[in-house]
N, C-alpha and C positions, 0 to 999 in steps of 0.2 A: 032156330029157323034159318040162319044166314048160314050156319054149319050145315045145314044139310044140302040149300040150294047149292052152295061151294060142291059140293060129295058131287051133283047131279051134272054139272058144269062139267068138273076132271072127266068124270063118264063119260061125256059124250066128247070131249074134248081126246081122251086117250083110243076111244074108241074109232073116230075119227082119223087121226094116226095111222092105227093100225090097217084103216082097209084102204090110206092113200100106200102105205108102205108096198103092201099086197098087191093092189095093182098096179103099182110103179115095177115091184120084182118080175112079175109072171106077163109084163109085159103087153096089160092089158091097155095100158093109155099109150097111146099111140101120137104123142103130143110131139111135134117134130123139134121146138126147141129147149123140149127136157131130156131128149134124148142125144142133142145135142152138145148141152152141157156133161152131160154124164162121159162122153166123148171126148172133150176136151177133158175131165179130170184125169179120166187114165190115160190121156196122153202124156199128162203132167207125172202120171204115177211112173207113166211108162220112160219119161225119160233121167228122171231119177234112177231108177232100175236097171233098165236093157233088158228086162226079163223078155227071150225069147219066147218063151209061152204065154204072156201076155200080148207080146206082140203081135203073134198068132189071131189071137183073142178078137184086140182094137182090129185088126182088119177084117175079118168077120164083122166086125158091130158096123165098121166105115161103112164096106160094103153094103151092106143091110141098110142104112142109112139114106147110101146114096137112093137106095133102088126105091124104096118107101117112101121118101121126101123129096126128091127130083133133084138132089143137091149133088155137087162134086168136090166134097173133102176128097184129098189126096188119101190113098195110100200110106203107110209107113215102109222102109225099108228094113225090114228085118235082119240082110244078113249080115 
């Protein structure tokens, strides 16, 4: 009995998961400091790196950011 309620928990627990992951990707939550944070990571990824095409990228997302959440993160300097 306790085995199978476990089974029915993971289920709904993986399932779960799955459709915060989905609409965290496809950018359906619109949550201004989760997108925030995601922002700061790849600034962190970004300055490890220097990947110009990342860098591309975070100012695109800033951008998007600012104009969507009324905020003013800076820019990065790419060149």
């Amino acid at each position: 009995m306790l085995n199978r309620q476990l089974k029915w928990i993971l289920i709904i627990i993986a399932i779960g998961s799955i459709l915060a992951f989905i609409s965290y990707k496809t950018e359906l939550s619109n949550v201004c400091p989760i997108r925030q944070l995601s922002i700061a990571g790849e600034m962190k990824k970004y300055d490890e790196t220097k990947d110009p095409q990342l860098c591309d990228m975070l100012n695109t997302k800033i951008s998007q950011f600012n104009y969507l959440c009324k905020s003013d993160i800076e820019e990065l300097d790419c060149g």
